[in-house]
N, C-alpha and C positions, 0 to 999 in steps of 0.2 A: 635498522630499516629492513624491511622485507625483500628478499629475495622475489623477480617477477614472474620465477618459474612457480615459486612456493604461491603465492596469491594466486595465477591462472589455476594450477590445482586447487586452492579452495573454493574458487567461483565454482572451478567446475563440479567439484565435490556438494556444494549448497546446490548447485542446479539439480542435477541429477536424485539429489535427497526430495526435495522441491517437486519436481515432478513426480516423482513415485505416489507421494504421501497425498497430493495434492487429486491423483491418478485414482485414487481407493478413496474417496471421499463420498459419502452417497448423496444422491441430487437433494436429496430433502435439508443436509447438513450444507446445501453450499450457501445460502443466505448468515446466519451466524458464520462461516468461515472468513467470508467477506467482510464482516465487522472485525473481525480478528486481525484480518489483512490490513483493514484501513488505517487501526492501532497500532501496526509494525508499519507503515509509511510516515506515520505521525513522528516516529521515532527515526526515519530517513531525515524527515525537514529538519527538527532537532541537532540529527548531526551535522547534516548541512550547514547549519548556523555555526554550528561552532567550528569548523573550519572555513567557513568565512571569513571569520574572525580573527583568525589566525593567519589569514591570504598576506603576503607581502609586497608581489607586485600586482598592475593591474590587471595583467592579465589573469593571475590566479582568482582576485578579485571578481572580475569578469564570467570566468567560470563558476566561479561558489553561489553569485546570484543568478545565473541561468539554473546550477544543482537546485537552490531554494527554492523559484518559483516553479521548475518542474515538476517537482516532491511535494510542494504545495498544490499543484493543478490534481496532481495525481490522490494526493489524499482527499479533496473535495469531489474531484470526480466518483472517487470509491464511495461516498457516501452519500448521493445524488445517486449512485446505481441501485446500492441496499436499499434506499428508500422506495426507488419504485421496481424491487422488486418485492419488500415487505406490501406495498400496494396491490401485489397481484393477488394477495392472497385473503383482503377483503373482501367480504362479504358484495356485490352490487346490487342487492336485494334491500330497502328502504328498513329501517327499524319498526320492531312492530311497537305498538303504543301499549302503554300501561297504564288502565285508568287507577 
């Protein structure tokens, strides 16, 4: 099992990586990055489940399905945001016709 000092050093080690990279992104690349993101929370829900699954009592239970549907909320919301931000970049000027 993991040592809790070894984990707080990787969080904090992924945070810090995370923001740099995230920090250097150019505005035009953050709509695709967002899809990017929403595919690594889909992979949050995933694990979710499968510790779930594995809960023994209820309280751990308890916790796995709050972990699920917040990892859930949060991948749909990521992708409800790309949409209307891909929408900003529509045209609002009507199609021209083609006889």
């Amino acid at each position: 099992m993991m040592d809790g000092f070894l984990a707080l050093y990787i969080f904090m080690l992924a945070a810090f990586t995370g923001h740099e990279i995230i920090s250097r992104v150019p505005v035009i690349l953050h709509t695709p990055l967002m899809s990017g993101s929403n595919f690594v929370h889909g992979i949050v829900v995933v694990g979710a489940m499968v510790v779930l699954a594995q809960a023994d009592t209820t309280l751990l239970k308890v916790i796995g399905f709050i972990a699920v549907a917040l990892g859930a909320g949060n991948a749909a919301g990521g992708y409800v945001v790309t949409d209307r931000m891909l929408d900003m970049f529509k045209s609002s000027k009507p199609a021209a016709k083609k006889d």
